[in-house]
C-alpha positions as a printed Julia matrix, in Angstrom:
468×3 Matrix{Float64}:
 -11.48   -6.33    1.08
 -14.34   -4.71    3.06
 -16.61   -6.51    4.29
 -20.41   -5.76    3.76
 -23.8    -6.65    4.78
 -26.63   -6.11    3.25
 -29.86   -3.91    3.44
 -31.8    -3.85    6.6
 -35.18   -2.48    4.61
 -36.36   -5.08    2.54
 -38.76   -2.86    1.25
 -35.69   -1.16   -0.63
 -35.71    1.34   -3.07
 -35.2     1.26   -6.89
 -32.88    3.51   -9.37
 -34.31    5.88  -10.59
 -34.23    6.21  -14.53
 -34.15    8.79  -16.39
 -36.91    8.81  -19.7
 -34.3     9.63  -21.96
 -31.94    6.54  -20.84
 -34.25    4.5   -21.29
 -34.26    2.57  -24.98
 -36.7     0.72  -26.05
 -37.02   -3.24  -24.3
 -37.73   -6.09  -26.33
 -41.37   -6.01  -25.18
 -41.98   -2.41  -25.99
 -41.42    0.98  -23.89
 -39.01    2.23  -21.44
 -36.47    0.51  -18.91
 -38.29   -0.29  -15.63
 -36.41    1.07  -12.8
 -34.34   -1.71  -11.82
 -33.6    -2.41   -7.52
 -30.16   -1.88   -6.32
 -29.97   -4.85   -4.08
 -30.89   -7.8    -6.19
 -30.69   -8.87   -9.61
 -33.53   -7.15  -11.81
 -35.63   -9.59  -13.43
 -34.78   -8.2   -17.2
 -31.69   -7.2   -18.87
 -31.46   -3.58  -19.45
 -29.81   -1.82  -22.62
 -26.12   -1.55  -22.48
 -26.59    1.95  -22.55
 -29.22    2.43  -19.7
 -27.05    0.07  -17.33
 -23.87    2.14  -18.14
 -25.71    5.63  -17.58
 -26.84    4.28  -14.11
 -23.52    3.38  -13.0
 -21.85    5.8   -14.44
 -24.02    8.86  -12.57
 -23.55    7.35   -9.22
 -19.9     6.94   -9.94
 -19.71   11.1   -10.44
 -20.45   11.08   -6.69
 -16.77    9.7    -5.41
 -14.11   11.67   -4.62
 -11.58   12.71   -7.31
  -9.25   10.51   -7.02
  -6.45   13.11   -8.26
  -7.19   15.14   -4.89
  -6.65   12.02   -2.23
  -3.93   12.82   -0.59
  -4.9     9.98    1.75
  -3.82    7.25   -0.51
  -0.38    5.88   -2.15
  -1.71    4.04   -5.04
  -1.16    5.45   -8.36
  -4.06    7.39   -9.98
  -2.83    8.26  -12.99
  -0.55    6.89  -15.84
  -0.54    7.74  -19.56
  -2.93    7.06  -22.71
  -0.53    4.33  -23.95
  -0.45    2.15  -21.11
  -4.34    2.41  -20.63
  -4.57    0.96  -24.34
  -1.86   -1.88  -23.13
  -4.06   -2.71  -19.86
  -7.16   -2.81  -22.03
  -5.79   -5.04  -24.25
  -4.67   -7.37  -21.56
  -7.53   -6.79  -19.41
  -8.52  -10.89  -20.27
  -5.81  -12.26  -19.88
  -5.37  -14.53  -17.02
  -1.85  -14.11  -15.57
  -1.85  -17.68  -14.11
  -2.06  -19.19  -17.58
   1.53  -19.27  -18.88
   1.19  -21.44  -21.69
  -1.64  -19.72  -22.92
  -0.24  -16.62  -22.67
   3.64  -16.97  -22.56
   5.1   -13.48  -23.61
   2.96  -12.02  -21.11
   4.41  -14.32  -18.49
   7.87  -13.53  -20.25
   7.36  -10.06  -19.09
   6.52  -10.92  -15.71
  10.14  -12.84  -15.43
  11.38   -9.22  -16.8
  10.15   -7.17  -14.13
  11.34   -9.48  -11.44
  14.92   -9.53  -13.18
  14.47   -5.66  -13.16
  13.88   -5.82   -9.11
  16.37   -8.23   -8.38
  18.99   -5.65  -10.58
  17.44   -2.88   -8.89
  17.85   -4.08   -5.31
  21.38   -5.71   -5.7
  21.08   -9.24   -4.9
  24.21  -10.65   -5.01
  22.96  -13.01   -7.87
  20.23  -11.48   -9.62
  19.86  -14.88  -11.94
  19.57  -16.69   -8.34
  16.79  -13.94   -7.29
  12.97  -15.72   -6.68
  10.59  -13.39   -7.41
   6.62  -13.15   -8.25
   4.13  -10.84   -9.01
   1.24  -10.37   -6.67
  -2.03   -8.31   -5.92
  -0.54   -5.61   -3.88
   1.99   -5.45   -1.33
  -0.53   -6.82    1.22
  -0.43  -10.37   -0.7
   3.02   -9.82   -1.2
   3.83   -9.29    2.71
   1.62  -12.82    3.53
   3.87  -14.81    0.88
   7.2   -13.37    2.45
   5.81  -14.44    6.16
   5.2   -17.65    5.14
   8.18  -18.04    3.8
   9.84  -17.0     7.05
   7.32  -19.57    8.78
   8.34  -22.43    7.09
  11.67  -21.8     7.25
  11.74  -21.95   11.12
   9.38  -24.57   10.89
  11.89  -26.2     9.57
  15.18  -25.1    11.45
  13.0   -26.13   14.6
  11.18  -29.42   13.28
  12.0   -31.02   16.63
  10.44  -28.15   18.65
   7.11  -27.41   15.89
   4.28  -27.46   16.44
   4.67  -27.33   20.2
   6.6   -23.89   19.96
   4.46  -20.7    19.14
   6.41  -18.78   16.12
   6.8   -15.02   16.62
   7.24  -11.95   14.0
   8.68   -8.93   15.96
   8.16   -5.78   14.11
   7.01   -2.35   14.78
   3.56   -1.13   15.64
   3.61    1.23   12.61
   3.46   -1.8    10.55
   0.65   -2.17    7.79
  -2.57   -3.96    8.8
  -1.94   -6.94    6.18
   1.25   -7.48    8.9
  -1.42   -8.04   11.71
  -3.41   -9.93    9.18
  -0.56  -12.72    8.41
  -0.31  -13.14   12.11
  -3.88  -13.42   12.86
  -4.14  -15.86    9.73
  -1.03  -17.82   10.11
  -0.95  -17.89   14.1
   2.0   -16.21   14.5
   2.46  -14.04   17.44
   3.33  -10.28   16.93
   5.81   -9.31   19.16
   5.54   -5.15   18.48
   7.92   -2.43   19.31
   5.53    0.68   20.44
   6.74    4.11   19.52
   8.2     6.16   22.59
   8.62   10.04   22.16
   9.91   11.44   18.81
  10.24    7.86   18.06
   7.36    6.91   15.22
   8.62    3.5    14.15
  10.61    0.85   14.79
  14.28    0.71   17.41
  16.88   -2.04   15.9
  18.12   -3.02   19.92
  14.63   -3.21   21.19
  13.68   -5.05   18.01
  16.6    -7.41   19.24
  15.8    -7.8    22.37
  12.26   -9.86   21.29
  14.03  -12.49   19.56
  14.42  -15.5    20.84
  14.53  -19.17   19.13
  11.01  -18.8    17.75
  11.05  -15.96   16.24
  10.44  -16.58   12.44
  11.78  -12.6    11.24
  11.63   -8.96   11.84
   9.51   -7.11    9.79
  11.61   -3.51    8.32
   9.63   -0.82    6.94
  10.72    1.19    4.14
   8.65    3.95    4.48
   5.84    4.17    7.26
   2.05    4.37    7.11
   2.15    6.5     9.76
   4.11    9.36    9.07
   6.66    8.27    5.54
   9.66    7.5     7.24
  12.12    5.34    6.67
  13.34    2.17    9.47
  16.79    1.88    9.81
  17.21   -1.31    7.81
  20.85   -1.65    8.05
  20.87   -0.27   11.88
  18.52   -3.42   12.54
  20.72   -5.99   10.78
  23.63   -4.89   12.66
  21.66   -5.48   15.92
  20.44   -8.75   14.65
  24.18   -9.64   13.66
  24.86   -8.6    17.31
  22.23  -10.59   18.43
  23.75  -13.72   16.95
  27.42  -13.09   17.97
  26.2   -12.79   21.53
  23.29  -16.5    21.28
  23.84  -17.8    18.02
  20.17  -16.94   17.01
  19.64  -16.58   13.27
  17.21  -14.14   12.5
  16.22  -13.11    9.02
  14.99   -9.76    7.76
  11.95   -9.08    5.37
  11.73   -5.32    4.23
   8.59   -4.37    3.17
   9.01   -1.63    0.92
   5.65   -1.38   -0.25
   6.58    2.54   -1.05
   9.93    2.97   -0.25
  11.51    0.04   -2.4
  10.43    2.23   -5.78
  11.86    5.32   -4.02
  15.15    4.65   -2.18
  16.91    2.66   -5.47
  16.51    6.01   -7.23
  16.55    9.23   -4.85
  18.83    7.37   -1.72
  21.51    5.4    -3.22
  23.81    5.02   -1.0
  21.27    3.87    1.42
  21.97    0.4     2.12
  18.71   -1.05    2.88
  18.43   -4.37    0.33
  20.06   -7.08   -0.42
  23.29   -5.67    0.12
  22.69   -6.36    3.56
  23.0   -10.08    4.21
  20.5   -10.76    6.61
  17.82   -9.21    4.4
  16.38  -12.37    3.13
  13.36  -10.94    1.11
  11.41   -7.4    -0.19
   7.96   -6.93   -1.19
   7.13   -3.55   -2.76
   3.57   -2.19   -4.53
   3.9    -1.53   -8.57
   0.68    0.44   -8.01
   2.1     2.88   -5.44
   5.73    4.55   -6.33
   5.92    1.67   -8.78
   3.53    4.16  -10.79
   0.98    1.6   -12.02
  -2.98    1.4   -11.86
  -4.11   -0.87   -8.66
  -3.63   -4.38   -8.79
  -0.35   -4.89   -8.71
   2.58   -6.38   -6.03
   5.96   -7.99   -6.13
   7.87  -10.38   -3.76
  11.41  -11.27   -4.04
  14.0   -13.44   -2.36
  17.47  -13.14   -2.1
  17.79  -16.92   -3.67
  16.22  -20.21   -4.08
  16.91  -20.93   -0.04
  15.07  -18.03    1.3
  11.77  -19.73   -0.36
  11.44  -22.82    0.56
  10.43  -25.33   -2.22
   7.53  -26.95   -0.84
   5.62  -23.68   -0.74
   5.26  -23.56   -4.66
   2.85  -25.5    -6.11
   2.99  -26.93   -9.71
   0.11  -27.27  -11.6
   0.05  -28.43  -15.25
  -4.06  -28.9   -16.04
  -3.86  -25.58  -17.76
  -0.82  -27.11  -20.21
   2.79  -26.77  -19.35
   4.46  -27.4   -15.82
   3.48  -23.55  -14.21
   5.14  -22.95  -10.38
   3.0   -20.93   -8.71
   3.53  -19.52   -5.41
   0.12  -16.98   -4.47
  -2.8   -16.7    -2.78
  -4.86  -16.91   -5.89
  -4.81  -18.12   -8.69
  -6.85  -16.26  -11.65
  -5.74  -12.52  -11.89
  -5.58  -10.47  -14.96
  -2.36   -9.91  -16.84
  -3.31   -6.61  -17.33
  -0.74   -4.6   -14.44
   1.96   -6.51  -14.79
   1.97   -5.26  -18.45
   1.52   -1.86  -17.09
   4.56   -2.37  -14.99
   6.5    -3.59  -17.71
   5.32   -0.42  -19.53
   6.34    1.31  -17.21
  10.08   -0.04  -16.45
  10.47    0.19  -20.29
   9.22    3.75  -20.43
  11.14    5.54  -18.18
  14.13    3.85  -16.83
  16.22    4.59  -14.0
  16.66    8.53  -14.82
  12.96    8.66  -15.75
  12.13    7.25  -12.23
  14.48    9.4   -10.6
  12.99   12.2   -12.67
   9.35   11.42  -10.87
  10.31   10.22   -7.67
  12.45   13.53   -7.09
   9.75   15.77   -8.28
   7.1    14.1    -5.77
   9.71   14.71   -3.43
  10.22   18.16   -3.41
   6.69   19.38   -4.0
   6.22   17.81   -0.31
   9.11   19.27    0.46
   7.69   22.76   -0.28
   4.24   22.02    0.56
   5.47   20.71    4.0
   6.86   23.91    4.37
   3.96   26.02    3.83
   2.22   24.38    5.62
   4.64   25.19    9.13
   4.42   28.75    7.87
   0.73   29.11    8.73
   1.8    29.37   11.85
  -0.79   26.45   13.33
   0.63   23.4    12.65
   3.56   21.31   13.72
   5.77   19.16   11.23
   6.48   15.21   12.4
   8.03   14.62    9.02
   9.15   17.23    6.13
   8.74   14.86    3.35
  12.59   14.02    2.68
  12.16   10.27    2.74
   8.89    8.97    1.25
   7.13   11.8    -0.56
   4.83   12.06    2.73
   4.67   13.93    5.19
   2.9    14.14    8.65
   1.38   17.12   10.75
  -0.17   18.01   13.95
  -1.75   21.06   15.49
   0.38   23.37   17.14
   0.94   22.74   20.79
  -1.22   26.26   21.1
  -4.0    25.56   18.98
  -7.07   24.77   21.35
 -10.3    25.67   19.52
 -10.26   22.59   17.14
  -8.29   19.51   16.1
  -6.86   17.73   12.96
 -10.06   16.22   12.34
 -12.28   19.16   12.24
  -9.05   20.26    9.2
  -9.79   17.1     7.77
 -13.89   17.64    7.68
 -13.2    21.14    6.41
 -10.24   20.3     3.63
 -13.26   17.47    2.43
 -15.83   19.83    1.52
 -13.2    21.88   -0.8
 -12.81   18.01   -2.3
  -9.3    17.39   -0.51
  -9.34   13.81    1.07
  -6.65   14.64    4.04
  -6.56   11.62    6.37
  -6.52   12.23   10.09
  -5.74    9.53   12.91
  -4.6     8.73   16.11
  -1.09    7.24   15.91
  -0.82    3.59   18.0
   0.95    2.66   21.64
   2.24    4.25   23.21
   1.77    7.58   21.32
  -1.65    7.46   21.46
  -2.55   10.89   22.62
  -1.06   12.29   18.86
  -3.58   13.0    16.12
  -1.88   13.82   12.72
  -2.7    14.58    8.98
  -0.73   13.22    6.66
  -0.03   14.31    2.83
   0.94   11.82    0.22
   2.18   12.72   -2.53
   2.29   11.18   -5.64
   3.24   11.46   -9.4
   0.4    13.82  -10.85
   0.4    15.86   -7.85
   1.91   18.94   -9.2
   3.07   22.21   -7.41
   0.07   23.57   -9.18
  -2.29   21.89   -6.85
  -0.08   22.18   -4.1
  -0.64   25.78   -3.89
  -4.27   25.31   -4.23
  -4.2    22.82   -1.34
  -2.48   25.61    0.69
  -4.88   28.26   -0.81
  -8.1    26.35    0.64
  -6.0    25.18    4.28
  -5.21   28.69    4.32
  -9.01   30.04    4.08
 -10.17   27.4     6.32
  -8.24   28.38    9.05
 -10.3    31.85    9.8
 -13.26   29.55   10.55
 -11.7    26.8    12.21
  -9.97   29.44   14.97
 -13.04   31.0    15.64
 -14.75   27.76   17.23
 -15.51   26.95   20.71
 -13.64   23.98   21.08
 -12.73   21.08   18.46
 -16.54   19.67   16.92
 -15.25   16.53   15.63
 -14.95   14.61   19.34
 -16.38   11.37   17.75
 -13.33   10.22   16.12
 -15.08    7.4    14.31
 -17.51    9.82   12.93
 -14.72   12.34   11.58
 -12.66    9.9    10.02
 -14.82    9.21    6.99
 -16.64    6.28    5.39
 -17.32    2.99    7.31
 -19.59    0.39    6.75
């Protein structure tokens, strides 16, 4: 999460509140106007407090028009009904609530099916947060299991994690947190993730895993999964050394089983060991929502799950919290049930080829260069054309903002520093309809944006939206 501090005036302002929100207290007249940074001294009416919140809600963006994130933003009436009936039910509380935790067991049969481990009945799995909570588990699973391939060596030896510099922050988290050290493989050229022989060539005994990623942050491409195991089987032919793959597919997991099947990229490969992927991304659920599975009982190693019984019946748990509501893992459920394999096909192909098209049109403006057309995740990347000089992709980002289009732009990492992209997600509920209004309102903007003296938006921290 963010982190926050908190005001510098201590003098602060209150809300303001408007006469006709306010009902009636129990000591007569209106609702004072209560601060925004500490508790008010007196309740206010249910409706007053919801008012306030609810009018400084109206000024975020639409959600519907961020193209910047992956996470689902809509789903349908019914399974807002299901969350809101599960919204208090705690998911750690099995014996409480045992047909929601029967569900959970569902979707991780579903994954293990879906992914093709060899055994799907010897498939670990859990729900989690997010992919982010999801990646941590996986790494410490990789951890301990060198910890304890090397337990003549450990602690002495430093464990590494060799994965590309595209990776996801939460990657560089688990390292920070779990003192591993990242051993990355920059991008070089046309080259915008991660090279299975120069992934190789950082392993050594202490390396723990390398990290795959099924569709990038950076620009929605896919890593060669099975190109990297192949290496890594190399690897061992030539020094014995036994290194393990985790894929996270925190997009690409809910998009590959359905629109790239004959991409071998799971458990079909032998060396993958475990895959996380995000329900609430192409998994098509609200946020909140993760999963992590291993490819059987000897990938996760037992010690890591802890058994608790004080809230009745013997519960493993293996997370980084504990209380979490039941509520998405319903929604997943919901969702599984609902459509199916063809109905995910059905949505993950039509996300695909509206940024198909839309990555089109936008090369046909004539100003911008493609990195990626869309074809793998439904993402694509873009950069100005090579002649473009009187502004940059964040001055297009500023612009697309005030029209209510959240367009992220960025600097991609070593050693392609010196490229600033945009990059389109897009997402179930993005239709072709808005497409072509996105492409209406880049289209108008561009007038404008040629006419300036040079780019405006030089401070990049500045350009690239909110910060605290």
């Amino acid at each position: 999460m963010s982190l926050h501090r908190g005001p510098r005036d201590p003098d602060e302002r209150h809300l303001s509140v408007n006469p006709f929100y306010g009902e009636a207290n129990p000591v007569g007249g209106m609702a004072d106007a209560p601060p925004t940074h500490r508790l008010p001294d007196a309740p206010l009416a249910p409706s007053t407090a919801y008012q306030l919140v609810h009018d400084e809600l109206m000024l975020d963006g639409n959600s519907r028009l961020n193209l910047a994130t992956f996470v689902t933003t809509w789903m349908e009436p019914q399974a807002d009904v299901l969350m809101a009936e599960c919204r208090d039910k705690n998911m750690i509380d099995k014996d409480e609530y045992p047909r929601t935790a029967e569900l959970e067991r569902r979707c991780v049969a579903m994954l293990a099916d879906l992914w093709h481990a060899p055994d799907p009945a010897a498939a670990v799995g859990c729900s989690t947060t997010g992919s982010s909570e999801a990646c941590m588990l996986a790494g410490m699973a990789l951890k301990r299991r060198w910890a304890k391939r090397n337990a003549d060596r450990y602690p002495g030896a430093r464990p590494n994690l060799v994965m590309g510099i595209n990776v996801q922050v939460c990657w560089d988290k688990f390292c920070n947190f779990w003192e591993v050290e990242p051993r990355l493989v920059p991008m070089e050229g046309e080259r915008f993730h991660l090279d299975p022989q120069a992934a190789a060539e950082l392993c050594d005994e202490n390396t723990i895993g390398v990290v795959g990623i099924l569709g990038s942050t950076f620009d929605g491409s896919y890593e060669p999964i099975a190109e990297l195991c192949a290496a890594l089987d190399a690897l061992q032919g030539r020094t014995g050394l036994d290194v393990p793959v985790h894929v996270d597919g925190a997009s690409g997991a809910m998009v590959a089983p359905f629109l790239d099947e004959d991409l071998e990229w799971d458990f079909r490969l032998p060396r993958v060991a475990s895959i996380n992927t995000s329900g609430h991304k192409y998994g098509l659920v609200y946020p909140g929502v993760g999963w992590a599975l291993w490819r059987d009982a000897e990938a996760l190693p037992e010690e890591l799950v802890f058994r608790v019984n004080y809230l009745g019946g013997d519960m493993p748990t293996f997370a980084l919290n504990f209380s979490r509501p039941g509520a998405q893992v319903v929604a997943q459920y919901y969702s599984f049930l609902r459509l199916g394999r063809q109905g995910y096909r059905a949505v993950q192909q039509t996300a695909r080829d509206v940024a198909g098209r839309l990555a089109r049109a936008v090369e046909k403006l004539g100003d911008f260069r493609l990195l990626t057309r869309g074809d793998q995740l439904p993402v694509f990347a873009f950069t100005t054309a090579p002649d473009v000089r009187a502004y940059d992709v964040f001055d297009v980002s500023r612009r697309m903002r005030e029209t209510g289009w959240l367009v992220p732009a960025y600097t991609f990492p070593p050693h392609r520093q010196d490229l600033s992209v945009l990059r389109v997600v897009c997402r179930n509920g993005f239709s072709a309809d808005l497409a072509e209004l996105f492409v209406a309102d880049l289209s108008r903007a561009l007038p404008e944006l040629r006419r300036q003296p040079h780019p405006f938006t030089r401070d990049r921290e500045a350009a690239t939206g909110f910060h605290h």
